[in-house]
C-alpha positions in Angstrom: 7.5 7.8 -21.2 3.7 8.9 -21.2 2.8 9.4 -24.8 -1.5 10.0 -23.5 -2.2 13.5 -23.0 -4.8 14.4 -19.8 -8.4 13.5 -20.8 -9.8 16.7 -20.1 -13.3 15.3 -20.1 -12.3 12.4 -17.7 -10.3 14.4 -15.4 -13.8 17.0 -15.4 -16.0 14.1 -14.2 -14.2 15.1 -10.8 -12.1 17.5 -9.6 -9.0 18.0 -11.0 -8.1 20.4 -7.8 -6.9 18.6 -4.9 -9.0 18.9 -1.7 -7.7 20.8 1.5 -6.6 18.3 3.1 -3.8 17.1 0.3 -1.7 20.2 1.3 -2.1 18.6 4.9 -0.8 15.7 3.8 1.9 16.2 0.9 2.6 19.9 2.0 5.4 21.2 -0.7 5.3 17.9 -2.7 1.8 18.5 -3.7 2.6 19.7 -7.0 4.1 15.6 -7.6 1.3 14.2 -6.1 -1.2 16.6 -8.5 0.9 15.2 -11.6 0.3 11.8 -10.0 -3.8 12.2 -10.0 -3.4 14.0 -13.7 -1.6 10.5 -15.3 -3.8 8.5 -13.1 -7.4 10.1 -14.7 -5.4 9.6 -17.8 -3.3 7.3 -19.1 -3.8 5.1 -15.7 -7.9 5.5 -17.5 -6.6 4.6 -21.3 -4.2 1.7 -20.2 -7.2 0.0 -17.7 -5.4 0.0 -14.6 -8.1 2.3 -13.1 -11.9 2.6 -13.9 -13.5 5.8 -15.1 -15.7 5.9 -12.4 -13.1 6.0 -10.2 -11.6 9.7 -11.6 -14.4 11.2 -9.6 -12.9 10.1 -6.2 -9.0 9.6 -6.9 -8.1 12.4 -4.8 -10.2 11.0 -1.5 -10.9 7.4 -2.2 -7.2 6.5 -3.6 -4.9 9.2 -2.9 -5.1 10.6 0.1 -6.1 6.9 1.9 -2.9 6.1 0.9 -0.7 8.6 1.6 -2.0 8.8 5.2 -0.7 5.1 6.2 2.6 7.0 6.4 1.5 7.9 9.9 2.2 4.4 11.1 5.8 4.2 9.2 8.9 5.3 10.9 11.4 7.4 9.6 13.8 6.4 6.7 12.1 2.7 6.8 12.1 0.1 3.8 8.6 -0.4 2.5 7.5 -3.1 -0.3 4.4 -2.7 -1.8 2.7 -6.1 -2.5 -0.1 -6.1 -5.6 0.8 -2.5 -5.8 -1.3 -2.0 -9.7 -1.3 1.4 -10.2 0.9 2.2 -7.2 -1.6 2.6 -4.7 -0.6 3.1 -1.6 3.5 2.7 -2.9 3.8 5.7 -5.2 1.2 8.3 -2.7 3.6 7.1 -0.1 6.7 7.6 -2.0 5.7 11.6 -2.4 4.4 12.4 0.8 7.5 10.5 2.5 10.6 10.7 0.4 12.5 9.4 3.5 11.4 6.4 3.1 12.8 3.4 0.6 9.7 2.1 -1.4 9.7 -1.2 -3.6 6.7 -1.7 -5.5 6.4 -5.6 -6.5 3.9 -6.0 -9.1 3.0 -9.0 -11.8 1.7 -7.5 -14.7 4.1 -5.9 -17.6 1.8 -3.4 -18.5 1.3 -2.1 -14.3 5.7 -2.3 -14.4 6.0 -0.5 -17.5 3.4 2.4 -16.2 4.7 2.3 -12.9 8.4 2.9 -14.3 7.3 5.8 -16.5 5.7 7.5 -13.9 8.5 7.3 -11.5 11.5 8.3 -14.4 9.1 11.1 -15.2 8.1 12.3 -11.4 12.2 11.7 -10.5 11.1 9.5 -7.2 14.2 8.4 -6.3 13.3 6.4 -3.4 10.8 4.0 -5.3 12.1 0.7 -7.2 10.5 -1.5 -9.1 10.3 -5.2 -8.7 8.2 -7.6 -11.2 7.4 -10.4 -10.1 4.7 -11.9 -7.2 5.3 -11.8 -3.7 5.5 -15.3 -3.0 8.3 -15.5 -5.6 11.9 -16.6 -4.7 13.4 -13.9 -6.8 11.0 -11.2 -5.1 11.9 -12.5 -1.5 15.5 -12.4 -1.9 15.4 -8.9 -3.9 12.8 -7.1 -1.9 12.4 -9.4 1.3 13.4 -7.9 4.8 11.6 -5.4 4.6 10.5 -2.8 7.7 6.9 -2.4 6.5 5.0 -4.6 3.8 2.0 -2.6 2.7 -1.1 -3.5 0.5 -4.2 -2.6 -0.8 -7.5 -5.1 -2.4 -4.7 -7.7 -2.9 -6.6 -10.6 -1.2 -8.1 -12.4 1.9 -6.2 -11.7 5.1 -5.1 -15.1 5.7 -3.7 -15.3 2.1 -2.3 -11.7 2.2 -0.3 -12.3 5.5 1.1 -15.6 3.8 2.4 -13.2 1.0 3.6 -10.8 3.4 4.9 -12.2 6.4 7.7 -13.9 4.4 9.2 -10.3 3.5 9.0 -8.6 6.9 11.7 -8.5 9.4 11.4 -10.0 12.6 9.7 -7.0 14.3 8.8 -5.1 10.9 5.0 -5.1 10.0 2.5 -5.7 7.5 0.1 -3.0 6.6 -2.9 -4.0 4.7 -5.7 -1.5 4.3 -9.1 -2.6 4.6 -12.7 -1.7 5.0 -15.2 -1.7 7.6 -15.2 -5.8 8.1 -11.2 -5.6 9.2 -11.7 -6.5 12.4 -13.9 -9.4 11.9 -11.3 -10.4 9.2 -8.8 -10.9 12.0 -11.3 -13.1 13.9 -11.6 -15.1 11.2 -8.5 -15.6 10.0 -6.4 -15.2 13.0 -5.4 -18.9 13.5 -3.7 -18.4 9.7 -2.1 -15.5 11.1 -0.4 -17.1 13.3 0.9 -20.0 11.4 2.3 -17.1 9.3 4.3 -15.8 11.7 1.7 -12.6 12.2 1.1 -11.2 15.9 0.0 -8.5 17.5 -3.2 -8.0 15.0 -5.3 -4.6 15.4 -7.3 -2.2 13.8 -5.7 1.3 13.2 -7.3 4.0 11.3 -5.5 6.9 9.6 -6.3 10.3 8.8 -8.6 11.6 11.7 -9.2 15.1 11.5 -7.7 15.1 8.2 -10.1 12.8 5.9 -13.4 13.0 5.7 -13.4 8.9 6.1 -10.0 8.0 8.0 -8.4 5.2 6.0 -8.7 1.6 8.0 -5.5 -0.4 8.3 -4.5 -4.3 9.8 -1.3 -3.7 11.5 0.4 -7.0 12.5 4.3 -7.9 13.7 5.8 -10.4 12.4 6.9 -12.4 15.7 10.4 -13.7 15.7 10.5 -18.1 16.1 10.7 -18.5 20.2 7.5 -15.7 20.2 5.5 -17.7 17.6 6.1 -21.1 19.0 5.0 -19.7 22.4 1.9 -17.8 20.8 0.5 -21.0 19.3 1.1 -22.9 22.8 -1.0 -20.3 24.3 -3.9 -20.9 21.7 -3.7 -24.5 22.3 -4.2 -23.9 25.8 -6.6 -21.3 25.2 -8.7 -23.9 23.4 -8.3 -27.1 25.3 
């Protein structure tokens, strides 16, 4: 359990109120996802899994571009959370949508053990935790076919879709939000995404009208064998 009390000085550096639009977004589960930001300015601060500049902004920059991603998930879906540190966006996710089935796969002991706490302590039932990296045997077989794979400053496209690909259904999709280069990061690494079984690349963003900057997401399906062998014999025609 959490034995670091809130740093009343770090969690002053912002604002410890959540903006308007987190009602929007977590409506009666707000009071979860305001315990969430209070151990994140905290102990998430004490234990180094997020900077203390970053207190500041948690509520716009980390929790609420999270959350919003729900938008593109349907209803009762599996989601696994690649890389997920802190449990951004897994555990934002996890409150706003408690329909949906959330494994968080994550490396490090110390981001496991903190992500356990929290979720004991919050009582998010629909969240499990997985150690281990995505690429991992034991991962793939424990978390893999998944509806949605989702993650967040993990790595590269090309790398990321390598990672994720490999736990998405045929048909499910990989979620990765990104910045303002995301749709030159599909131009670049678009021939990797197809050779991991990626299609059907675009830029979505989250959170109009709600945020005050949406949240940017790459949204690609993973393409079922016959569709990627076709796909790859349309770029080689496409090229030649």
């Amino acid at each position: 359990m959490f034995h670091v009390e809130p740093d009343a000085e770090a969690i002053d550096q912002g604002s410890a109120e959540p903006p308007a639009a987190a009602a929007v977004v977590f409506g009666e589960r707000l009071p979860l996802a305001r315990r969430y930001y209070e151990v994140l300015a905290s102990a998430g601060v004490e234990r180094g899994l997020i900077g203390p500049r970053e207190v500041p902004r948690l509520w716009d920059r980390h929790i609420l571009n999270c959350a919003v991603i729900g938008d593109l998930i349907p209803q009762g879906a599996s989601v696994v959370d690649i890389g997920s540190g802190a449990g951004l966006p897994g555990i934002p996710l996890a409150i706003a949508r408690p329909d949906l089935r959330i494994t968080l796969v994550e490396p490090l002991l110390r981001r496991t053990l903190f992500l356990a706490e929290f979720v004991d302590a919050a009582g998010l039932t629909n969240v499990t935790i997985v150690r281990g990296r995505a690429e991992q045997a034991g991962v793939k077989k424990e978390a893999g076919g998944a509806d949605v794979v989702t993650s967040r400053a993990v790595a590269p496209l090309a790398k990321l879709a390598g990672w994720s690909m490999p736990l998405v259904r045929d048909h499910g999709r990989m979620l990765a939000l990104k910045g303002v280069s995301a749709a030159e990061e599909i131009e670049r690494d678009r021939e990797e995404l197809t050779k991991a079984g990626a299609g059907k690349a675009e830029v979505l963003e989250c959170g109009v009208g709600v945020l005050e900057t949406p949240t940017v997401v790459i949204s690609a399906e993973r393409l079922p064998r016959k569709e990627r062998r076709a796909g790859v014999r349309a770029d080689k025609r496409a090229k030649g």
